[in-house]
C-alpha positions in Angstrom: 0.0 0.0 0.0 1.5 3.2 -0.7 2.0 5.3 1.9 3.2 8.5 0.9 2.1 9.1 -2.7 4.4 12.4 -3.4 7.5 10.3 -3.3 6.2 6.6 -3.6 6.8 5.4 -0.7 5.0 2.2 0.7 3.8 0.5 3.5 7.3 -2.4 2.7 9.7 0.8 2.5 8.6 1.8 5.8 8.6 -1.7 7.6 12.1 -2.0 6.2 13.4 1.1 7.5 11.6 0.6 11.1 13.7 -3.3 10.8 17.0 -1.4 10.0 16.5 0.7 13.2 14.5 3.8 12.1 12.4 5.2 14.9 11.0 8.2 14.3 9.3 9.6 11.1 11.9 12.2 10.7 14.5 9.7 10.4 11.9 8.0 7.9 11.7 11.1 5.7 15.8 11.5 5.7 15.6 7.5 4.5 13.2 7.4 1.8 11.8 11.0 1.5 8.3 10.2 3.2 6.4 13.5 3.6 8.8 15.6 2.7 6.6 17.2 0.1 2.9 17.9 0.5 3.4 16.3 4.5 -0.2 14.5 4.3 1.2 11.1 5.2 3.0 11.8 8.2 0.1 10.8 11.0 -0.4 7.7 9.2 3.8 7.0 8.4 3.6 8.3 12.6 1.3 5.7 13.5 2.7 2.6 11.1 6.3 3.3 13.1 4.7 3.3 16.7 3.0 0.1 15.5 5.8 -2.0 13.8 8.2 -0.6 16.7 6.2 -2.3 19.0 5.7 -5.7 17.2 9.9 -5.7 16.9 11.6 -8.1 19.8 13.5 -6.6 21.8 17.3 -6.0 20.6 18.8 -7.3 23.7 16.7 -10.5 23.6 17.4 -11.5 20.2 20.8 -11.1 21.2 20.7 -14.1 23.6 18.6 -16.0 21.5 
């Protein structure tokens, strides 16, 4: 699903960037350019981080696994 229409970003670009350790939709926009034009997509880009942050394991535990 595309998130951010103005630069094509999707719902995919985001989860991969939230994976690789993006956590905040300002770092999103300096990785793939999300909202950085008409700005409309940023609650919902806001809202898909909080989400996917949350469903992450924790760093330290997948260490010990």
């Amino acid at each position: 699903m595309y998130v951010c229409l103005c630069n094509g970003v999707t719902d995919r670009h985001i989860r991969e960037a939230v994976e690789k350790g993006c956590g905040s939709v300002g770092e999103l926009t300096m990785r793939t350019g999300l909202g950085a034009n008409c700005g409309s997509c940023l609650g919902m880009a806001a809202e898909m981080v909080e989400q996917m942050r949350a469903e992450l394991p924790l760093p330290v535990l997948a260490a010990a696994a």
